[in-house]
N, C-alpha and C positions, 0 to 999 in steps of 0.2 A: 848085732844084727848080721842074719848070713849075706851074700853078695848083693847087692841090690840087683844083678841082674834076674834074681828069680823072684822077685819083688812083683808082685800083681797090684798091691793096690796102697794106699797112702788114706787114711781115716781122719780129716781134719775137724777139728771144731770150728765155729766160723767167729765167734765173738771172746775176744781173749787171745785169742792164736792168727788169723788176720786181719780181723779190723777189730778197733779197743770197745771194752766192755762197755756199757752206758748202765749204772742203777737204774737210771728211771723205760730204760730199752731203748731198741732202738727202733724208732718210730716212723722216721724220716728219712730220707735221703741225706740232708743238712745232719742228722747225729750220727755218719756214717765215717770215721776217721782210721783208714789203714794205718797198719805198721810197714813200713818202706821196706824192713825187712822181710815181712813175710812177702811182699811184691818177689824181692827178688829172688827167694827162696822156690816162691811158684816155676818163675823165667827158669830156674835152674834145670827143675824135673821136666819140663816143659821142653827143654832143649835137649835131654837123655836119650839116646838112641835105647829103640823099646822101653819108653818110659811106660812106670804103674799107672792105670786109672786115680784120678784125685778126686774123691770123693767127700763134700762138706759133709757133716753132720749135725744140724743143730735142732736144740730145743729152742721152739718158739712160742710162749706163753702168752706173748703181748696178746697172741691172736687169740685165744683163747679166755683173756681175759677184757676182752672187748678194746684193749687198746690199740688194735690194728686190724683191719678187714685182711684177707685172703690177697685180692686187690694188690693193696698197698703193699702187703710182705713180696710179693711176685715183683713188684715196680723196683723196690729196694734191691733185691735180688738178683734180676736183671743186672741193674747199674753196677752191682758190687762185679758179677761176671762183667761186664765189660768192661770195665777198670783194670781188673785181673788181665785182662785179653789185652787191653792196649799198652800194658807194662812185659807183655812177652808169656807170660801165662796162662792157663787154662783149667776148669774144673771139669771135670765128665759130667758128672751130677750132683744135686744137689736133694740132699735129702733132711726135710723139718716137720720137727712133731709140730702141730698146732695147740696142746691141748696142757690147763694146767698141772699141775702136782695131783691135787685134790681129783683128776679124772681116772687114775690108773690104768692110762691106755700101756698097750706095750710097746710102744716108738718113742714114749719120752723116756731119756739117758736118766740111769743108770739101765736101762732094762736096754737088750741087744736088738732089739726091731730093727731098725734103720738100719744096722750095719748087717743085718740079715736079709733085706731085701735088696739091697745094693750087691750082697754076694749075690742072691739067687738073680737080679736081673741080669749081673754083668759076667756068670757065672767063676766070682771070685774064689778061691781056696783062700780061706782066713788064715790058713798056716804062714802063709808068702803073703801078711801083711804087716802093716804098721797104724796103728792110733797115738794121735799128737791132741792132746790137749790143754787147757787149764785146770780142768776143777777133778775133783772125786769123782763127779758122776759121769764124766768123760773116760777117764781111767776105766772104771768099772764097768762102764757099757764094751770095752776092750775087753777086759777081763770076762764078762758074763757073754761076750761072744766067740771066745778062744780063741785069740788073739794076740801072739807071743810078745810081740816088743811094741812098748807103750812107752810113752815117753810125755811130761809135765813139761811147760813152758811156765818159766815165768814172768811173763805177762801178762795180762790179765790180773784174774784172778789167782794166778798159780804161786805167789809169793806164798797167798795166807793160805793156800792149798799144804804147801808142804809140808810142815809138822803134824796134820790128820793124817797125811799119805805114810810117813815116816811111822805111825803107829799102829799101820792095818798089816794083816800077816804080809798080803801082798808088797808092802813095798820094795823087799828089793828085786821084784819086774819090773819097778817104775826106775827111767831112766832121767832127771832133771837137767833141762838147759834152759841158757835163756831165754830162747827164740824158736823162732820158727826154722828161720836161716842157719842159726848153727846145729840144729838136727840134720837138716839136709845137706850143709857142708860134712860132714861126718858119714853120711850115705852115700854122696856122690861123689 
């Protein structure tokens, strides 16, 4: 990664990388369990003189498959940002597809939407960023948005991530660590 201080922006997943994955989604406020590391990983860049915009990115299905209202995902949402905020952290925005697999919109990851309109609203240069994820289609929404340094966590999903990622030409763009926190000790 070049200096962080030309660092504009910070690409996160939200499910897998700071709070833990749920199969059945996450529905609830009650199915909503941080990793303390990613807390304090936020506090970090949070505390950077000229820190990058942090920008969530996620795919959210639930809603699109009836298991959550609009409503509900904002309420969740909310609470996780201010979680974030009372452990010293902070998100610029937050940006979630609603919609499932089977819709073929261009906001659900692996497809680069999100992270395209998050440059165009915050007038981002993809060159001077970073994408932190767990899974393939995190990676690849990096990738399909030009996006130099990507980096796999494993948590989450990112364990049973890595031997797919290890097999696609791309992997060695892909950088592997545990956490969320030890990507950003490594930055900052």
């Amino acid at each position: 990664m070049r200096n962080h201080s030309h660092l504009q922006a910070i690409f996160l997943d939200r499910d897998g990388v700071i709070i833990h994955n749920r199969a059945s989604y996450v529905c609830r406020w009650e199915d909503v369990r941080f990793y303390s590391s990613s807390l304090r990983a936020l506090q970090i860049i949070n505390r950077t003189p000229n820190r990058p915009k942090i920008f969530i990115i996620t795919n959210q299905s639930a809603i699109g498959r009836g298991l959550l209202t609009f409503a509900q995902y904002r309420e969740i949402d909310q609470k996780i940002q201010q979680e974030i905020l009372n452990n010293g952290g902070m998100i610029d925005q937050v940006f979630f597809c609603p919609h499932t697999p089977e819709q073929n919109c261009d906001c659900r990851k692996p497809k680069p939407g999100m992270i395209f309109e998050a440059a165009r609203q915050f007038g981002i240069d993809l060159k001077y960023s970073i994408l932190i994820g767990d899974a393939q289609s995190d990676i690849e929404a990096g990738l399909n948005a030009g996006i130099p340094d990507l980096y796999l966590v494993t948590t989450g999903r990112g364990k049973d991530q890595i031997a797919y990622i290890k097999q696609q030409p791309y992997s060695k763009k892909v950088r592997v660590l545990n956490n969320l926190f030890e990507i950003i000790k490594t930055l900052f």
